[in-house]
N, C-alpha and C positions, 0 to 999 in steps of 0.2 A: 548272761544276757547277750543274745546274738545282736552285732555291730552289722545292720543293714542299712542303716541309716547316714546317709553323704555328708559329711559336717561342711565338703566347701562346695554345697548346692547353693545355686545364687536365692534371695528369699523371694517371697511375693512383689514385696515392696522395689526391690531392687528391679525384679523384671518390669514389673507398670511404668515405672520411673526412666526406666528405658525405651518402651514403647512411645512413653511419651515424649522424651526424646529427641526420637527419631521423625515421630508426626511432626514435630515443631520443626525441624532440620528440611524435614521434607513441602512442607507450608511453605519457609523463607526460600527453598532453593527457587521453586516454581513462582512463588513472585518474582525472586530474580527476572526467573526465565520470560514472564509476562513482559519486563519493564523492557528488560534486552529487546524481545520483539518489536515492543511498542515503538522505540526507539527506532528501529530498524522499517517499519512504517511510516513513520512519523519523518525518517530523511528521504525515503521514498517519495511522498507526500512532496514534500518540499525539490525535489529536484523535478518532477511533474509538473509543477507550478510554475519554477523557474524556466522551464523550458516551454511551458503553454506561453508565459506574460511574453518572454523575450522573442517566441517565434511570434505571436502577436504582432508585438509593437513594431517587428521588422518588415513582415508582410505588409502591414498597415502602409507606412514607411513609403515603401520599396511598391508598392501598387498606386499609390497614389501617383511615385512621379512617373510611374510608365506607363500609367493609366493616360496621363495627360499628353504622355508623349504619341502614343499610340493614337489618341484620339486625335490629335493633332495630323499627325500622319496619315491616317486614313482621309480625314477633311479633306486634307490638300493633295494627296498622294493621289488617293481611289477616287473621287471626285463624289465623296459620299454627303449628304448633311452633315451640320455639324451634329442632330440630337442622334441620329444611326450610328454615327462614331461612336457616341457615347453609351448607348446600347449596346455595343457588341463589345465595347472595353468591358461595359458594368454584368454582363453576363458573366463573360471570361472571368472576372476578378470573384463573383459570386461563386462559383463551381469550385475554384480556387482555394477559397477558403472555408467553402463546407467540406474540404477534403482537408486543411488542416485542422479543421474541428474535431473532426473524427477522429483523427490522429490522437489529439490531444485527450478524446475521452478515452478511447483505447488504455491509455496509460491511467489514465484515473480509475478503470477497472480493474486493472492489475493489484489496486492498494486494499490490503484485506484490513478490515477494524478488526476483529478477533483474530487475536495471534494465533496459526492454525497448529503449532508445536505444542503449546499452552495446552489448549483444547483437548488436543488428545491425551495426554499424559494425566488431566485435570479427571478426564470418562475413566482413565483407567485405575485412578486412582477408584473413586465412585465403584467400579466394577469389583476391584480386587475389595474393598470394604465391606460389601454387598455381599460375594461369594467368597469369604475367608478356606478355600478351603486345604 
């Protein structure tokens, strides 16, 4: 009786059990990967915010007294009215702070919700399952 036959071929069973496995290993790594990102968005997030309230609350602040100082000074100074004083402070302080706005959404676009690592590795999973080949 010819011996063609491999007696330590792994079985059926053994391979499935493997595949499956590896799915399982490869599921938990990429959640990982998702929570990591998130995370990594999510202090993004948070340091955008910090930096929008507090340059806020400082400009706020910080325009108010030199608004009044300025307005003050032009009255007396430039021999302006007092409500033209206050116009060209409140313009000034307007333009001021549409340019810190900007600023601020600038960084708020930067913040992506879909982790874009995830993403990819998530299609290429989807691809490779797709075309096994």
């Amino acid at each position: 009786m010819p011996e063609n036959v491999q007696s330590d071929a792994p079985s059926m069973t053994s391979l499935v059990a493997g595949i499956i496995g590896d799915a399982e290993r490869l599921v938990r790594q990429q959640i990982a990967l998702a929570r990591r990102e998130m995370q990594a968005e999510l202090d993004k997030a948070k340091v955008a915010s910090i930096a929008l309230a507090s340059g806020t609350a400082v400009a706020l602040l910080g325009g108010i007294f030199l608004g009044l100082m300025v307005v003050e000074l032009l009255h007396e100074m430039g021999g302006l009215y007092l409500w033209a004083s206050f116009l060209i402070v409140g313009g000034v302080l307007a333009i001021g702070g549409a340019i810190l706005l900007y600023a601020g959404i600038a960084q708020v676009r930067d913040i992506s919700l879909v982790p874009p690592q995830t993403a990819e590795t998530l299609q290429e999973n989807v691809q490779w399952l797709q075309n096994p080949k």
